[in-house]
C-alpha positions in Angstrom: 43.4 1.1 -20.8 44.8 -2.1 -21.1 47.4 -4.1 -23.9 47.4 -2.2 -27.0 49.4 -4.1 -30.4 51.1 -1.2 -32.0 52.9 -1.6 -35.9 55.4 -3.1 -34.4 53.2 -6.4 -32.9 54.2 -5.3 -29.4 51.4 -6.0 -27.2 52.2 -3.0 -24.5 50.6 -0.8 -22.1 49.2 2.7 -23.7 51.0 5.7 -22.9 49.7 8.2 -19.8 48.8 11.0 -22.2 45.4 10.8 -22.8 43.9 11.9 -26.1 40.7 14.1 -26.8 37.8 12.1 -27.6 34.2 13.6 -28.5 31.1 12.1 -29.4 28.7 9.0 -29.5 28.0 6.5 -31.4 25.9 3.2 -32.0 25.6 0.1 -34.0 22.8 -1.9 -35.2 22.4 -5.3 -36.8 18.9 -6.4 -39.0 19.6 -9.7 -37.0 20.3 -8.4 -33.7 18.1 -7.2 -30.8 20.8 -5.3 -28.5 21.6 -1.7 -29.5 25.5 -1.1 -28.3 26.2 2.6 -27.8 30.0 3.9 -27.3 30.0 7.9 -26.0 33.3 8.9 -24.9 35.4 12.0 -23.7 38.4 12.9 -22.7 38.9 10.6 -19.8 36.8 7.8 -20.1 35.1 5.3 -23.3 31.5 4.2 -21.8 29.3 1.5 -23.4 25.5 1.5 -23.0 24.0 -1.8 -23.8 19.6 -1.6 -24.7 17.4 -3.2 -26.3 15.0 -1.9 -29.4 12.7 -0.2 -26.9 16.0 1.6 -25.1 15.7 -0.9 -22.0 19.3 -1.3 -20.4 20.2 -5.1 -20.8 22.3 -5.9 -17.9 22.1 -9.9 -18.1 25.4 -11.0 -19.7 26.8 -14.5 -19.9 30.5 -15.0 -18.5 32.5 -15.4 -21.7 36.5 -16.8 -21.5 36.2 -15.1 -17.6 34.5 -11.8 -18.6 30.9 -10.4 -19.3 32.4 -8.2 -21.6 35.7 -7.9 -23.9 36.0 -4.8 -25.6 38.3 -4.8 -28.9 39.1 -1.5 -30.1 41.7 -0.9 -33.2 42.6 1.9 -35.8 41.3 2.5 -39.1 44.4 1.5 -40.5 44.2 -1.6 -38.5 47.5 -0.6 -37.1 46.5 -0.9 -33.7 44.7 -3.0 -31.5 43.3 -3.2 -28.0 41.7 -6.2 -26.0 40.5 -4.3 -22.8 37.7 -5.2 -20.2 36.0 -2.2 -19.0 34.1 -2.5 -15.9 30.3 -2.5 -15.5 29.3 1.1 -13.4 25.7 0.9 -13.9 23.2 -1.0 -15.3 24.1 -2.1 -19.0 26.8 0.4 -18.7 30.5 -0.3 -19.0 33.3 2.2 -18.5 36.9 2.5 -19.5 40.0 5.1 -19.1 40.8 6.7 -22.4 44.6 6.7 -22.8 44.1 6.6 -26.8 45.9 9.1 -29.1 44.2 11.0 -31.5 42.4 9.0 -34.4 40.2 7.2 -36.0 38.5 4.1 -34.4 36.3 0.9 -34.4 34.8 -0.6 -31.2 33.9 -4.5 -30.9 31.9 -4.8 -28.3 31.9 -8.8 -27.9 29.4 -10.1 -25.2 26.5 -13.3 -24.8 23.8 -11.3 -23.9 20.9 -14.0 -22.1 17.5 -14.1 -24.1 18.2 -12.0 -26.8 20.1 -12.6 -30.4 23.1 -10.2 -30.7 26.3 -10.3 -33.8 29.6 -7.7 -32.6 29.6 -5.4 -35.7 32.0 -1.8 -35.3 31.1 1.1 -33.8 33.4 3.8 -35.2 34.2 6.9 -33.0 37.0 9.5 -33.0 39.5 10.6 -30.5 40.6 14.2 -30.2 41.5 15.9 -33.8 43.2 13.5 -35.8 44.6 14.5 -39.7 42.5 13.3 -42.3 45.9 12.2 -43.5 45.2 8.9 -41.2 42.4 7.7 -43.3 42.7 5.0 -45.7 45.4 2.1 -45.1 46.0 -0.7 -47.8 46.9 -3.9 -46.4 49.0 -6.3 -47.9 49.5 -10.2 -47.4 52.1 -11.6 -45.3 54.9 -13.2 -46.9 56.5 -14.4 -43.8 54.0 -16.3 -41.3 57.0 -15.7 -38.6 56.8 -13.2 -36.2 58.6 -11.6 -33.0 57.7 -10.0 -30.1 59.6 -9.2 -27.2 62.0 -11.7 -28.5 59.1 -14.1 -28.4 58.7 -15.9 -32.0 55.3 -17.3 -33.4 54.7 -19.1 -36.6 51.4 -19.6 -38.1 50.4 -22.3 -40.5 47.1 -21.9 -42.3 45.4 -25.6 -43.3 43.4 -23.5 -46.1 43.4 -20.2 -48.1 40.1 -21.1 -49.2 36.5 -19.2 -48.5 34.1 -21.1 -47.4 36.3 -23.7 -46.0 37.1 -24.8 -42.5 40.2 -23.5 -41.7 42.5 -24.5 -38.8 45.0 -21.9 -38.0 48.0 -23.6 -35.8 50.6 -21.8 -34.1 53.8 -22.9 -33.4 55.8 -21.1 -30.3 57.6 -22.1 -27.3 55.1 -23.4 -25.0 57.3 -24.0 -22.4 55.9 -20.8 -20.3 53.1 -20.6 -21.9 49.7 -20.3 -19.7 46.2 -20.1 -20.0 44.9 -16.3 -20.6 41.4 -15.7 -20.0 40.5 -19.4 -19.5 42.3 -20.3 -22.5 45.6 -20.9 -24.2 45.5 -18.1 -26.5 43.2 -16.4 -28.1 42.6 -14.9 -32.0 40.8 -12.0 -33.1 40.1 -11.5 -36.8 39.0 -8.7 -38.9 38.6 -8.1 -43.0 40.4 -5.4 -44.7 37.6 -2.7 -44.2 37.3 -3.3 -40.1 33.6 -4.9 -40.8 33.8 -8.8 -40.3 34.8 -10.0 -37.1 36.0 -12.8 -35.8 37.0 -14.2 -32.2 38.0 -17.2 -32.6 39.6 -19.5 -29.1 41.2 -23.2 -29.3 39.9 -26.0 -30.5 41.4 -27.7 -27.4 42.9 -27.0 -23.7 46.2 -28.0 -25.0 47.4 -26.2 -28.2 47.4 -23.1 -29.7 44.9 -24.6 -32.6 42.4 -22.3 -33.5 39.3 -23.8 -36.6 37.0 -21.4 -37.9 35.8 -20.2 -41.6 36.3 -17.2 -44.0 32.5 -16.4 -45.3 34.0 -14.4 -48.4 37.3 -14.2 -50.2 39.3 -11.2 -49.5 42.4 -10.1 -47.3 42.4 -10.3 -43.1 44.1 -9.1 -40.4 44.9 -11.4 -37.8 45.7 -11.2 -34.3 46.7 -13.9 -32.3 47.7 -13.3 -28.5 49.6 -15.5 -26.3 50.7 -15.4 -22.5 53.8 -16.1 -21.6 56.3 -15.6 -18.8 53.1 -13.7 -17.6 53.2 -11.3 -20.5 50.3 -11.2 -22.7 51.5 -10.2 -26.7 49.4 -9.8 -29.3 51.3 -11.1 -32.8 49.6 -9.6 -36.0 49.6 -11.6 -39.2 47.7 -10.5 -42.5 46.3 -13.3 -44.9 44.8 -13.5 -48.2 41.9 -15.7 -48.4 40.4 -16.8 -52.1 37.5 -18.1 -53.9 
């Protein structure tokens, strides 16, 4: 599997040991016409894309250089994964499992041609992790700072406000920065209870300026991934938006 941002922000490779994973599971959306399945085992996450009549739907738009990104993270929203699995069959997608034991979400982010679709989580579990691993609160950031790697990023938030377009900038050394998947950087979002998400890319080809707006009040983790010196890290912030 690919980059995984661990408590610590690091944006690293997951270890060889492979958990146990078990079972399947699906989403659905009132507003959506594609049914995204995750089944996975001990060796491998797999993703069956169908429609409402169980069709496969194999017809994907190239998004930011990929037909598919994949966003896995804990329940704790401790860790975080931006992988691409590759496409084995027809709207199927497979991936090695490295993860350790725990508790999941799946975003399954994709443009699928012809038919309406909205990324919503698809929880699963991995081997047999303690019960002691539910439940995480999370609390607002006080410092906007972060490192990685000995690589510092800032972010500055133009509005704490629901409802309101928000531009979140980030200030880092752009000196080795390079574009990352057709873009120079790119942010995923996610509300306190791993529901709402968000993936959010620059507002232009030349800064890390990223616009978007918070539907409801309530606190979000960020995370906002950069590539430089050919490194990709992912830098985790948590912000408390308002009424």
């Amino acid at each position: 599997m690919g980059g995984k941002q661990d408590e610590s922000g690091g944006h690293q490779e997951v270890d060889s040991e492979s958990g146990h994973a078990h079972g399947d599971s699906s989403t659905t959306h009132d507003g959506s016409e594609v049914n995204a399945f995750v089944q996975n085992d001990n060796s491998s996450i797999n993703i069956f894309l169908k429609d409402k009549a169980g069709n496969p739907i194999d017809e994907l738009e190239v998004n930011h250089e990929r037909k598919l990104h994949l966003i896995i993270v804990d329940e704790q929203l401790q860790k975080y994964y931006h992988v691409h699995p590759e496409r084995t069959g027809e709207g199927e997608f497979t991936i090695e499992n490295n993860l350790p034991d725990g508790f999941y979400k799946a975003f399954i982010d994709i443009k699928p041609k012809n038919f309406t679709y909205k990324v919503e989580p698809v929880p699963f579990i991995v081997g047999n992790p303690s019960d002691a691993t539910h439940g995480h609160e999370l609390n607002p950031d006080t410092n906007f700072s972060k490192t990685v790697d000995e690589e510092s990023v800032t972010l500055k938030v133009s509005s704490f406000k629901a409802g309101e377009p928000v531009t979140l900038s980030f200030d880092l050394d752009q000196t080795n920065l390079t574009s990352y998947l057709g873009a120079m950087g790119h942010v995923v979002i996610l509300d306190e209870y791993g529901k709402e998400f968000l993936h959010v890319h620059p507002s232009n080809d030349n800064e890390p300026i990223f616009e978007t707006t918070f539907d409801k009040p309530g606190i979000y983790k960020i995370w906002a991934e950069f590539k430089q010196n050919g490194t990709v890290r992912a830098f985790p912030f948590v912000i408390e938006i308002k009424k």
